[in-house]
N, C-alpha and C positions, 0 to 999 in steps of 0.2 A: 504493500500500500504506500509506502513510505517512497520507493522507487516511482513510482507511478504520479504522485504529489509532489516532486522534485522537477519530474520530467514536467509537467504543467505548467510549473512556474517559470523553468527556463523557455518552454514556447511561449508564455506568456509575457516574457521581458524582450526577444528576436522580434513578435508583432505588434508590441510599442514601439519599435522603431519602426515598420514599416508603415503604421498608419500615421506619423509623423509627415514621410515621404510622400503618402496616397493624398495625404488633407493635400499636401501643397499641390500634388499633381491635378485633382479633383477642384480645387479652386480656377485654377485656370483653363482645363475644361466646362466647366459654368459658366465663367468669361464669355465664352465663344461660343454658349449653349443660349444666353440669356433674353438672345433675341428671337428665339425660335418657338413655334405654337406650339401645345401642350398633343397635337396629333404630328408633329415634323417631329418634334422630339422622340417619341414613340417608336418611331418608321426609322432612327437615325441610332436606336439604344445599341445593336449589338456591333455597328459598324466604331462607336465610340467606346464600348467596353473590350474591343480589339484591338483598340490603338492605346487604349490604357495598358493594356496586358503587356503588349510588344514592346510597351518602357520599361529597358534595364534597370534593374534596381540593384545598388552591393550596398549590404551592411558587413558592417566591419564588426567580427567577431572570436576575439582570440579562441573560444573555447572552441575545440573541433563538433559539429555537427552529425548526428547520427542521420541515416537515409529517412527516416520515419517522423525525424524534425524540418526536416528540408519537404518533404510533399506535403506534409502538414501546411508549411508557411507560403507554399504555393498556392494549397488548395484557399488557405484564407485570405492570400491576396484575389483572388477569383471572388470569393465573395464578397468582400469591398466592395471592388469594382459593382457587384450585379446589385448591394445592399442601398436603397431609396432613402429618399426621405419622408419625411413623414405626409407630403403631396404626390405619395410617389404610387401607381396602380399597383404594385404588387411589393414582396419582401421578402426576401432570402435569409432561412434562420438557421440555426443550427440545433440538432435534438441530441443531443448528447447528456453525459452523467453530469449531476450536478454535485462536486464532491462535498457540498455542505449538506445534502438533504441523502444523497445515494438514489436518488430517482432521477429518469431520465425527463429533460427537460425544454424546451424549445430555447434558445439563445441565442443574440445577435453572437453575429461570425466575427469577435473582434475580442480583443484583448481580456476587456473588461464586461465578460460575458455575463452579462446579467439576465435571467428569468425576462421571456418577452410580453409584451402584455396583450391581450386579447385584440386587435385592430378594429379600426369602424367596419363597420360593412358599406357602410354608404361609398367610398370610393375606391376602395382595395379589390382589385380584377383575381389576384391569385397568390397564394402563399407557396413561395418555395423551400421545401424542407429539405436538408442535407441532417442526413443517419449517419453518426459516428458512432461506433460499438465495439466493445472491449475485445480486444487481439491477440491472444495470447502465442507468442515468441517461445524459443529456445531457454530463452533470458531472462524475459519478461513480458510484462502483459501491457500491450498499450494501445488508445485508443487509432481509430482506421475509418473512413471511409468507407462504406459498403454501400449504401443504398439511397433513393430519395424516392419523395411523393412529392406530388400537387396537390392542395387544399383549392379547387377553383371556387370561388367567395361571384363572382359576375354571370347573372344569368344568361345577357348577349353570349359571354363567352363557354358558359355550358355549353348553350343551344349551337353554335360553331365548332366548336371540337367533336360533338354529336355528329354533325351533318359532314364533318372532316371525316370521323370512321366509322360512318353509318353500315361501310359492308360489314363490318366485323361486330356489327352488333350494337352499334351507338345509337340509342334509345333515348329520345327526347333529350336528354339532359345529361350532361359528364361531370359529377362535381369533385370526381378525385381521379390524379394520376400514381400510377407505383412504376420506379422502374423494373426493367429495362425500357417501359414505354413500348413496347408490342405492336399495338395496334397505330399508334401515333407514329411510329417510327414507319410499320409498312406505310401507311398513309403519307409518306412526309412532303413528296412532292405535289399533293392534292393539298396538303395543310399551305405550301410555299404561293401556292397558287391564290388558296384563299388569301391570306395572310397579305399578300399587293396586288388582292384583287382590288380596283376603284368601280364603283359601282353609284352612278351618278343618283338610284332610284336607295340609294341604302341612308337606312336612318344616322341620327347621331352615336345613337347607343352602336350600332352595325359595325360604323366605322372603327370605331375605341376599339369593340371585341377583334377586329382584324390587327390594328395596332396592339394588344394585351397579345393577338396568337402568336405574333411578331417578335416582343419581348421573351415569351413562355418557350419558342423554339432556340429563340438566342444564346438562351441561362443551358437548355439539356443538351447544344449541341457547343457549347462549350468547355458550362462545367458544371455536370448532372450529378458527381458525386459518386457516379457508378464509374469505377475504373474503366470494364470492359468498354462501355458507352461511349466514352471519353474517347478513349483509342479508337473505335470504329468510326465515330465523323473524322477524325481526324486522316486517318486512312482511306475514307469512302469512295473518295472521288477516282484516286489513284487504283483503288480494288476493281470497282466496276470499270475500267479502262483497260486494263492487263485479263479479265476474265478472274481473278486470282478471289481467294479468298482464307481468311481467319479461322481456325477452328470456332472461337469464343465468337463470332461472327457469323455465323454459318444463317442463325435462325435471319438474321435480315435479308436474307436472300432467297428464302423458302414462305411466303406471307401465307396463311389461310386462303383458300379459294384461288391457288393460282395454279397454273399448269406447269408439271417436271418431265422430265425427259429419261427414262430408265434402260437397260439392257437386259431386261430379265428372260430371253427364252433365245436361243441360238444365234446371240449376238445383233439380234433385229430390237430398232428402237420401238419403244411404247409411252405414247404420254400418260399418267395421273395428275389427280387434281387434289390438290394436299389439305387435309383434313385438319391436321395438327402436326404442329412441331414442340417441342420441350427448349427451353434454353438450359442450356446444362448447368447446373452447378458449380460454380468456381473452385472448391476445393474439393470436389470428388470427381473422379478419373473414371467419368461415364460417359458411352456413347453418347452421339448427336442423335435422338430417332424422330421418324418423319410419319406418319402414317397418311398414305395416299389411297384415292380409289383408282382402280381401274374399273371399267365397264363391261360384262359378261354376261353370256347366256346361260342359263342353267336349263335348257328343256323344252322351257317351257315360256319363260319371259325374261326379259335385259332387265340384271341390276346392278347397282355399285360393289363392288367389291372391296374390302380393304385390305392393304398387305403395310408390313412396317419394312424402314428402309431402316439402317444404322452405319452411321460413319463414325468409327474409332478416331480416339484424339489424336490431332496430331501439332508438329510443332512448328510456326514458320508463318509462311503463304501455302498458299495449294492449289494449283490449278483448277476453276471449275470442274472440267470435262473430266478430272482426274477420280472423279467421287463417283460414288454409286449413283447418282442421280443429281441430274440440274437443271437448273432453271430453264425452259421451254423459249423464254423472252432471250436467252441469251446466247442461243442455236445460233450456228455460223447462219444455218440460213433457213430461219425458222418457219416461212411462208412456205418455202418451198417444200418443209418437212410435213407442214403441217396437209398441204395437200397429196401429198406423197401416203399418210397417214388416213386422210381421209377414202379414199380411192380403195386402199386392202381393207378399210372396215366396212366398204361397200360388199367387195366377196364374200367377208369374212359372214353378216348377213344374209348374204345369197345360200352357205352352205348349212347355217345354223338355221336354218328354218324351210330346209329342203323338204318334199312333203314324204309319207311314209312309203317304202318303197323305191324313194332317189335318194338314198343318203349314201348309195353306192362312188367311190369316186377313187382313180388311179393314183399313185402317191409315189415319185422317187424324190429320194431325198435323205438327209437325216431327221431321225425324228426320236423325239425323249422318250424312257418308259424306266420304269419302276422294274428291279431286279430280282425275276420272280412275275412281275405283273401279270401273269395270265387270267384267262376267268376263272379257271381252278388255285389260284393262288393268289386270292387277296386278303389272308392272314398276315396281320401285321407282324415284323420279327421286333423282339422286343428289343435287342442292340441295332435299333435303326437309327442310322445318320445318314445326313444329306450325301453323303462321301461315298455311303454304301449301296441307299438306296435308288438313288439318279442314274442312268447311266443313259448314251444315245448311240445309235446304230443305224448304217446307212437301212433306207428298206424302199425295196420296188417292187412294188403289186397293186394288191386291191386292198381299199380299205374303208370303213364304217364310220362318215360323222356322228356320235352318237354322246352328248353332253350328258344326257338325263342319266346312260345305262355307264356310263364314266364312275359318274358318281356317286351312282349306287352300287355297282361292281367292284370297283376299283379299295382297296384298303386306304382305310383312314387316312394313311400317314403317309398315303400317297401325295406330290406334288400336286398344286395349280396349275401354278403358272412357271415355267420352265422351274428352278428346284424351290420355288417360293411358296411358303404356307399360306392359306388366311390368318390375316391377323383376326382376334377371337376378345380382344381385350374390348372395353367399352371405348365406345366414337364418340358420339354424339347427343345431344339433349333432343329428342324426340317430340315432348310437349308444341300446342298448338301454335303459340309467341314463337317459339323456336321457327319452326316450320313454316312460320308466315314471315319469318326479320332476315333469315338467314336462306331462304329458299334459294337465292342467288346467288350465293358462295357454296354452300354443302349440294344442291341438285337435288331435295330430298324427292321432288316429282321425276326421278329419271329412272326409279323402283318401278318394278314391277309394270314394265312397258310390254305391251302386248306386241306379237310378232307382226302386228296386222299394221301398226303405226309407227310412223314414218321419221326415223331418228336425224335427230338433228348435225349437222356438221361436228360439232362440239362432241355429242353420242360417239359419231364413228371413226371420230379422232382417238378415243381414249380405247376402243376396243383393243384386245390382243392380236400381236400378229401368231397366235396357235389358236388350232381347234384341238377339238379333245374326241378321241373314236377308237376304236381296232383294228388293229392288222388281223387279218385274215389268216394268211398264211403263216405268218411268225403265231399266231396267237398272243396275242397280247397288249395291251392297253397303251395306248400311245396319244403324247402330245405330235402335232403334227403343222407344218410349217403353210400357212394359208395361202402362200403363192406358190408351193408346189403342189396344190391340188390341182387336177385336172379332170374332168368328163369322163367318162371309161367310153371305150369304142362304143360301135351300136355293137350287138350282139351278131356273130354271124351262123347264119343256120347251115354249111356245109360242114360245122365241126359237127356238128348232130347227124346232116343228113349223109357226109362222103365220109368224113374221118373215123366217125366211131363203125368201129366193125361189130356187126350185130345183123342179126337177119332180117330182112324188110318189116316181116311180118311185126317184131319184137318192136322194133323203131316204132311202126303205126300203133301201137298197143299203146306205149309211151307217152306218145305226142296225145293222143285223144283224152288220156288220162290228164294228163296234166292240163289240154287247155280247158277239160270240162269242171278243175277243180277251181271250186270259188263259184260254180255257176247250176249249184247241185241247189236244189230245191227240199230233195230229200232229205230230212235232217232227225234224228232220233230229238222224242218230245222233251226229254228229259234239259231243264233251263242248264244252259253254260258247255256242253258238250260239244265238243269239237269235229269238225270235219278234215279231219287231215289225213294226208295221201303217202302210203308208205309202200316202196318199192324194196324189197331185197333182193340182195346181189353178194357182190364179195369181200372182203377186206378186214379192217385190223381196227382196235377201238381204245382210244384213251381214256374214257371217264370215269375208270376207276373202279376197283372191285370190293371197299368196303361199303357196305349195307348201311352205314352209319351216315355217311358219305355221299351216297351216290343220289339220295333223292334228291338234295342239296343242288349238287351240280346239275344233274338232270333239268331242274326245275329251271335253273339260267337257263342252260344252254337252251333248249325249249321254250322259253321267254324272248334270248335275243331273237331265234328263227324264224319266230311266229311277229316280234316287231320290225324286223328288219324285213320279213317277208322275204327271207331265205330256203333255198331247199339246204336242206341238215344231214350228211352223210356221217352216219352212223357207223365208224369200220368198225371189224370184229366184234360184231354185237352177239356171238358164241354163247358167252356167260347169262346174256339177256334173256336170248331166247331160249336156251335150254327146259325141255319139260322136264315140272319141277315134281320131284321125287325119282328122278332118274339116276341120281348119287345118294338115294337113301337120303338119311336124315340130316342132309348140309342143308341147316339152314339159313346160313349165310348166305350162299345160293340160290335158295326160293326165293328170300324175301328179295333180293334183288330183280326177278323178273315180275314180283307182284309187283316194286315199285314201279317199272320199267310200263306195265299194263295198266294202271294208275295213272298215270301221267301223258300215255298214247292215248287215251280216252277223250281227253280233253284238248290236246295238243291240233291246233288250227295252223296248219300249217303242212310241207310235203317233206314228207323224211324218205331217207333210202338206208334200210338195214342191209350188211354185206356178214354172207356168214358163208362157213364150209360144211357145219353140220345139216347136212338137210332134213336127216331123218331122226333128228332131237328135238322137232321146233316143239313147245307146249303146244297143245291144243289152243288154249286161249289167245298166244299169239298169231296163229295160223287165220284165225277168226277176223283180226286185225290187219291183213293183209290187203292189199287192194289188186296189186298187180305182181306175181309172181314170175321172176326168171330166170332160167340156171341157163350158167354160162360150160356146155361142152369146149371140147376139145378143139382148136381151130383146125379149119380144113386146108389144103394146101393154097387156096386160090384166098381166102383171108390174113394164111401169115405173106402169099405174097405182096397182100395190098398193105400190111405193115411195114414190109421192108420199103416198099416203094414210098410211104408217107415221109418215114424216115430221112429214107436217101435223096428225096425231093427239095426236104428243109435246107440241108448241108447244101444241096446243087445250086440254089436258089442264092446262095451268098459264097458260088465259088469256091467251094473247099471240097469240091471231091475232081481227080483226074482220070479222065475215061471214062466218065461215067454209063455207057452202054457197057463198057465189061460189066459195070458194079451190077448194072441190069441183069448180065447177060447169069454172072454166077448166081443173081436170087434164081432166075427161073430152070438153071436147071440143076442147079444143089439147092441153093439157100431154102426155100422152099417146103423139099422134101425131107428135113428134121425136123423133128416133133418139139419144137420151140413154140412159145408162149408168147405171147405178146410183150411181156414185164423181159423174157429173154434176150428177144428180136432188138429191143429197144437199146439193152445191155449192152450187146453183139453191134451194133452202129457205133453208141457213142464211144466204148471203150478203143475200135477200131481206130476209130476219129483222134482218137487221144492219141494212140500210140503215132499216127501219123502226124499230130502237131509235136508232139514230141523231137518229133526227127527233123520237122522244119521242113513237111512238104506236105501236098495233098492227100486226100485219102485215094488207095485205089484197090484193086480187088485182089490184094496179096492180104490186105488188112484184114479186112473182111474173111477171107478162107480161113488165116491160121485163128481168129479168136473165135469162129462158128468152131473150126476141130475141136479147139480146148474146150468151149463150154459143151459140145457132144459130147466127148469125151468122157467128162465130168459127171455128165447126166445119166450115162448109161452105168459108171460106177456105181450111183444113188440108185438106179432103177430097183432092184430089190429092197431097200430100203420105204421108197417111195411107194412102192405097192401097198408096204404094211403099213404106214402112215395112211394113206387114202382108204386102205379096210377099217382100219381103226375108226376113221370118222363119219365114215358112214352104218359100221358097223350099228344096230338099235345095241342099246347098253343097260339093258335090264337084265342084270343074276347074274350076268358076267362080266 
């Protein structure tokens, strides 16, 4: 205590000298003030408390000076300067400890700090408060500058600093400021404007409050008491000019309700429009964080979305561009982005509200997905991190715009927006006042916009350049880049009518089925039952053989076929269709085909089961069958038209030489081996391989020696494959 009441007194014998120096210097500005109207005066206070300040002052003082004494006696030269007379609109105090009382106290900023007294209201525009508060050192505890308010005392100038930061919520009347001043500060060049607006239709009172806003900007962009504040006019001009910016600075660059420029999904920019910013804390070593919306579909209608941005502290200047996110106004070349922007939130529309049945659409590209994402795999892992969970992969096929079944399918902790969550914390004040003052800064009418109505520039600026769908092929749930979607061909019907080898008869059985599904009349009475068209054939099945399990997935997969208006190929559906009691009492196995007939019941949509067992099928699914096919053995004149399809592709882009030999050996060997189709196919491409291998065309040397080997091959397996094909057609009841 004793240290601290030492210290007082010595700053209190250094600022008797300087208001010595200030009387004399302040007499002679009055001089030269004394012919001036009490509104010229006003309009002329900070250019004259500039010229005060810019006078060198040396007191001569043997004792050395600590850092803490020296800003002190700066800071109360600054108040001098800004402290009136008793005809003066406003008055600069100081709220500091009072060491005779131990309460904190308003006090002129001068020597001989005495308790201030309550001022008139009749001509006093505004009280400027400077907070000094106890600082405790290494060493010692001393007092500091941290903070200030306005007391605004002038109703004109209520009602003007109101209608200065009416976006941010200036309601009738402002009668207190705190710093940083936030709102004031984004406002500042609307306040400047005000401030030497002349307005020939403005009262007397009008004019004063422009003159008082004049004084009020003068005091906070000089000397508001807030260190950071201080440094940032003083740097302002120079920061917005270079692009650069402060960490402790950052929030004057990011205002409420303005648009930022982001990279969050495959290095393609996206604007938001920022919700809120925090100023950080002076002595704690926390993030910058921003919370902005972007604009999304979920399904079913456009809403705001929120995500949080964070800039880690840092020490210096900082490049704008160099941050996770910046200012939109400060784009090299922001028009241009901005229509650049608008233009992919046109498509981006076009595919998010595709009707059912066109959400089909071709996609090469890279594109994000979740590791693990497939439909059967959106169990979140508990050690999920963005590190582990993200990953992106080139991918060329077909794929599924689908937002609604994204985000019901897809695991929780699955990404949005390229690796970005929603933010989940509270936004916004909701209530009615809210929603009516702020409608213009937050957008809260941009919720819940129907597909049918017609977004605004602004809307389809903020969209994302990703849609949210499945890959087909890969399986699995993917973000996907909006300007590499594309149309999918028309469909062409010679891969039905020439390419697939099938007998006429079987084709025309197909095609009639399928176009008469959807147009059946017939329907069982029973409400909710489905009309769906299931074809079996051949092949192999992934959905998995636990009972526990399997309805679960069944039930998606089934879900998406019947939304997307998919046919649903069912490989090795073996286990499915097995009649159940044909393994005894595996009931692991039963109840899997009762779930399996459960679900075909209902399922609106065309499936195709592929199985090898034929003479296992339950009764009950036989029942469910619509169009039955068994695929024999190819005849010689089918595997010739495989070879030919084959060798036709290759020919078509040059890569085979001679090709009449390649003809000549299908028809009179190729042909006559008892090859498959899945072989025929093997027997080209591998041939082809070896022939790029060696760095020449394919030709019909290729071809002879990989048909020998895989004969070869085949005829080893022939006793083997006998008793495998007995086996499964064998009936397997008692034995």
């Amino acid at each position: 205590m004793a240290t601290n009441v030492g210290s007082e007194t010595r700053v209190a014998a250094l600022e008797q000298k300087y208001i010595a120096l200030l009387e004399r210097r302040v007499a002679e500005l009055e001089n030269r003030l004394s012919s001036v109207t009490v509104e010229e005066q006003m309009s002329k206070t900070v250019t004259v408390l500039s010229e005060a300040k810019t006078k060198e002052i040396t007191i001569e003082n043997k004792a050395p000076e600590r850092a803490d004494v020296s800003e002190t006696k700066a800071d109360n030269n600054k108040e001098e300067e800004n402290e009136p007379d008793d005809n003066s609109r406003y008055r600069v105090v100081l709220y500091t400890l009072d060491p005779d009382t131990g309460n904190y106290v308003d006090k002129q900023p001068t020597a001989a700090a005495k308790p201030v007294k309550k001022a008139s209201k009749t001509n006093l525009a505004f009280t400027f408060r400077k907070i000094m508060r106890a600082q405790t050192t290494r060493t010692e505890e001393i007092m500091k500058y941290t903070e200030s308010e306005v007391d605004v005392e002038s109703e004109p100038l209520q009602r003007l600093l109101a209608r200065v930061m009416q976006k941010y919520g200036g309601l009738g009347k402002i009668t207190q400021l705190e710093s940083p001043y936030q709102n004031l500060v984004w406002s500042w060049n609307t306040a400047e404007e005000e401030a030497s607006k002349i307005d020939p239709e403005d009262t007397g009172d009008e004019k004063q409050a422009r003159a008082d806003l004049k004084a009020l900007m003068g005091i906070i962009s000089t000397s508001s008491g807030h260190a950071h504040l201080d440094r940032y006019f003083r740097t302002k001009d120079a920061m917005l000019a270079s692009r650069t910016a402060t960490f402790e600075s950052l929030w004057t660059r990011f205002p409420r309700g303005s648009f930022i420029v982001a990279i969050p999904f495959m290095s393609l920019p996206q604007v938001f429009l920022v919700q809120s910013c925090e100023v950080p804390d002076d002595e704690a070593d926390e993030p910058f964080t921003i919370i902005a919306y972007s604009y999304d579909w979920n399904g079913s209608t456009f809403n705001r979305v929120p995500y949080q941005f964070s800039i880690s502290p840092f020490t210096d200047k900082k490049n704008i561009f160099e941050l996770p996110c910046y200012p939109l106004v400060e784009a090299t070349d922001a028009q241009n982005l901005r229509d650049t922007l608008i233009q992919r939130g046109r498509k981006y529309v076009e595919y998010c509200i595709a009707q059912k049945g066109k959400q089909t659409f071709h996609y090469e590209g890279l594109a994000l997905h979740q590791r693990g994402g497939g439909i059967l795999n959106s169990e979140p892992r508990i050690d999920e991190t963005p590190a582990v969970r993200d990953c992106s992969s080139h991918l060329k096929g077909v794929v599924v715009v689908d937002f609604k079944s994204y985000l019901d399918y897809q695991s929780p902790s699955a990404p949005l927006l390229g690796d970005m969550d929603r933010y989940f914390g509270h936004t916004e004040c909701s209530c009615k006042d809210c929603r009516e003052s702020l409608e213009h800064m937050y957008k809260y009418s941009w919720d819940r916009a129907s597909p049918k109505k017609e977004l605004s520039n602004e809307q389809l600026m903020l969209l994302p350049p990703r849609v949210l769908g499945y890959a087909l092929a890969q399986k699995r749930w993917v973000q996907l880049d909006v300007e590499k979607l594309q149309n999918p061909s028309s469909a062409d019907s010679r891969n039905f009518n020439d390419k697939l080898i099938l007998d006429q008869d079987h084709k025309d059985l197909i095609s009639r089925a399928v176009k008469a599904h959807g147009k059946s009349n017939i329907l069982d009475h029973i409400p909710g039952k489905g009309r769906g068209l299931a074809f079996p054939g051949i092949g192999v099945s992934d959905i998995g053989t636990k009972s526990t399990k399997v309805e679960e997935n069944l039930q998606k997969v089934f879900a998406l076929a019947g939304l997307w208006e998919a046919v649903l190929l069912f490989d090795e559906a073996d286990v499915f269709l097995e009649a159940r009691g044909s393994r005894g009492a595996d009931m692991e196995r039963n109840s899997m085909v009762s779930v399996l007939l459960r679900i075909l019941e209902y399922y609106d949509g065309i499936l195709v089961l592929t199985t090898n067992r034929l003479r296992t099928f339950d009764i009950a699914v036989q029942s469910r069958i619509h169009v039955a096919i068994e695929y024999g053995d190819l005849t010689k004149e089918q595997r010739e038209k495989i070879f030919f399809e084959f060798l036709d592709q290759l020919n078509s882009r040059k890569l085979v030489e001679e090709y009449e030999q390649c003809v000549a050996w299908v028809r009179e060997e190729g042909k006559t081996k008892q090859f498959n189709g899945r072989q025929i196919r093997n027997i080209v491409s591998t041939a082809m391989g070896m022939a790029h291998a060696n760095g020449r065309l394919l030709h019909r040397g290729d071809l002879l020696l990989v048909a020998q080997n895989t004969d070869a091959f085949k005829r080893a397996l022939a006793d083997q494959e006998a008793v495998f094909r007995n086996n499964q057609i064998r009936p397997q009841y008692g034995t």
